[in-house]
N, C-alpha and C positions, 0 to 999 in steps of 0.2 A: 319222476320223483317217487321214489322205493318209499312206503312206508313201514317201518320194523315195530312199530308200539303204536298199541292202542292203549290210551288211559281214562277209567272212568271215574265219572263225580260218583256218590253214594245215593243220599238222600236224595229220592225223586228221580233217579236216574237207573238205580238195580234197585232200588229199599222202598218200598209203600211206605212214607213218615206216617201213615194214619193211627198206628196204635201206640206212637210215642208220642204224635201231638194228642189224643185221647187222654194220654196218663196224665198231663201237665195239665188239663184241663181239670179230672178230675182230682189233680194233687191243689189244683188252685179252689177248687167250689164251685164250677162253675159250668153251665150246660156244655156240652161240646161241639155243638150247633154254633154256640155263641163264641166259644173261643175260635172256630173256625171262621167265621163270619168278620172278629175283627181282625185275625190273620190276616184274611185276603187284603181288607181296607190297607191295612200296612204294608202289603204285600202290592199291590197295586198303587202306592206311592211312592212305588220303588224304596221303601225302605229296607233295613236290617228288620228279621224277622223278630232279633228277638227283644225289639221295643214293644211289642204285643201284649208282652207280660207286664208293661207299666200302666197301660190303662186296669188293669184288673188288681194289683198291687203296686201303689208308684214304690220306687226306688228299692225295686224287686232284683235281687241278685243271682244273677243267673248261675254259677259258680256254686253258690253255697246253698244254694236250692236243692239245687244236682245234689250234692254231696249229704242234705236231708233226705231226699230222698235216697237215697243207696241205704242209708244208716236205718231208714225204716222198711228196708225190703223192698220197695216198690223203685228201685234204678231200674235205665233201660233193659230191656229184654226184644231181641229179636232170634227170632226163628226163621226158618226156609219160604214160614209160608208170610213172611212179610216179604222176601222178593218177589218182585215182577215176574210173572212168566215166562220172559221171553229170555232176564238176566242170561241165566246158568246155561239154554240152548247157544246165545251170539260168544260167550265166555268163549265157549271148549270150543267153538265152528274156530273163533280166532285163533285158537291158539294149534287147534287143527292144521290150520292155513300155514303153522310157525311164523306166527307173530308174535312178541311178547304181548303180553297184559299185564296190566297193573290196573288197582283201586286205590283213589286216592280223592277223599272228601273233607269240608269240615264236618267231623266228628269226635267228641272226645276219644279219647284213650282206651276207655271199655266199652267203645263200639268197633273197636279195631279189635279188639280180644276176642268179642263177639263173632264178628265177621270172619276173622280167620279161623275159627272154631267151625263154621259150615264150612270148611275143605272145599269152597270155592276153585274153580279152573281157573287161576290166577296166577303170574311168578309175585306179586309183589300185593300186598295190603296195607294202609296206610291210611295215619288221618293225622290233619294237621294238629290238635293236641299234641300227635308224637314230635312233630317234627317242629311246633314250636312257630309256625307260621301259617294263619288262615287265610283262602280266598275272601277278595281277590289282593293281597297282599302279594307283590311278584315274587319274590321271598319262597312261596308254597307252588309256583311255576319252575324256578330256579329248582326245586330238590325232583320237581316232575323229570326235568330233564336229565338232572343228577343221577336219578336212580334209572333211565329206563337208554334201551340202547339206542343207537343213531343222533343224528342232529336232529336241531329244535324242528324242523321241515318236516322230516320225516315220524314225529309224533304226532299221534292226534288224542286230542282233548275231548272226552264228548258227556256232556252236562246239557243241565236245564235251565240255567237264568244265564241269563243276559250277559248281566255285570259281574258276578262272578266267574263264573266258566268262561266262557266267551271273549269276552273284552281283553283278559289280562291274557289268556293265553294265548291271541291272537298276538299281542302287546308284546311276546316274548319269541315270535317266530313259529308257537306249534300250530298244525291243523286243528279244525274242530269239527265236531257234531254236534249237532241241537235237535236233542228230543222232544218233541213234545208234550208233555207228559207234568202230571201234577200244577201247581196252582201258577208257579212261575213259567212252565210252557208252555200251557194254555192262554196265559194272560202276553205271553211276549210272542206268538206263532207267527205271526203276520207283523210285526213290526218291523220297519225297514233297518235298524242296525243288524237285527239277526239274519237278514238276509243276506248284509252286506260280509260279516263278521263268519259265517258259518261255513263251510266247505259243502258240509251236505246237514237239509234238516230230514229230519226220520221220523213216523210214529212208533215204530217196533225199534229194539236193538235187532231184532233178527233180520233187518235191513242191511244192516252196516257192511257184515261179511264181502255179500253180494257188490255193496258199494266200492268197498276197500280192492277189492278185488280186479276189479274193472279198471282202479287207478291203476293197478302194477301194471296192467295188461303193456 
């Protein structure tokens, strides 16, 4: 079974979320400790992250929040040194190997801007804003395969939760990896669907290379 693409999630997977969940904390009032604190509560009831913001403002809009913030200077901002360390070494090793790469998370539209703007070792950049369909929506599976070469088999998917990543892309025929990594790897490592659900689980990306490799063999 030839693998030709490897495709990755964003957030928690190449991107430390730490200084954008930071800014929403402090775009909200509120310690960062504490917005962290009931992240995880919601995060560990397996919910959507971004019901988080209703204990601290109910019927808090996420959408037009965003777009307060841009209009007062404080929108996302990420730089290099918000990736992982290990990102940009597994990037180029894959594509070394001539494999395709692609990045492909939910993220708005000006984290895609962003992202492509650090000249990442990547053929393809992407977030579901653009494409109009978020994980785990099959819909944002469907353009995974769309845009990347080979059959659904021969892609792999490699993220950090569960239910997003994992489930639906398995759901759709691609391989996967499961990092461990950030508040959803951590909390799902040892759970039996990601065991069942994952081709291979990884603490570094600089694993993958070595893994993927050994499949061609």
């Amino acid at each position: 079974m030839t693998i030709q693409a490897v495709v990755f999630d964003i957030g928690e997977t190449l991107l430390d979320d730490s200084r954008e969940f930071g800014a929403w904390a402090d775009w909200l009032g509120v310690p960062r400790h504490t917005f962290s604190a009931v992240l995880g509560a919601v995060t560990a009831e397996g919910r959507n992250n971004a019901e988080t913001f209703q204990y601290f403002r109910l019927g808090f809009d996420l959408a037009a929040e965003r777009q307060r913030r841009e209009d007062a200077g404080s929108g996302e901002q990420y730089g290099e040194e918000d990736l992982y360390p290990d990102a940009r070494p597994a990037l180029s090793r894959l594509r070394q190997m001539g494999l395709w790469v692609g990045i492909a998370g939910n993220q708005t539209a000006r984290a895609g801007q962003i992202l492509r703007g650090l000249d990442l070792p990547a053929d393809l950049v992407a977030t579901s804003a653009e494409w109009g369909a978020a994980k785990p929506d099959p819909a944002f599976f469907a353009h995974v395969i769309e845009v990347s070469p080979g059959e659904p088999h021969e892609i792999v998917y490699v993220g950090d939760h569960r239910d997003n990543d994992l489930e639906p892309a398995k759901a759709l025929g691609l391989r996967t990896a499961f990092i461990r990594r950030g508040p959803w790897g951590y909390l799902w490592a040892e759970d039996p669907k990601v065991h069942k659900l994952a081709d291979w689980r990884i603490d570094s990306l600089t694993e993958l290379p070595r893994l993927i490799q050994a499949d061609r063999v």
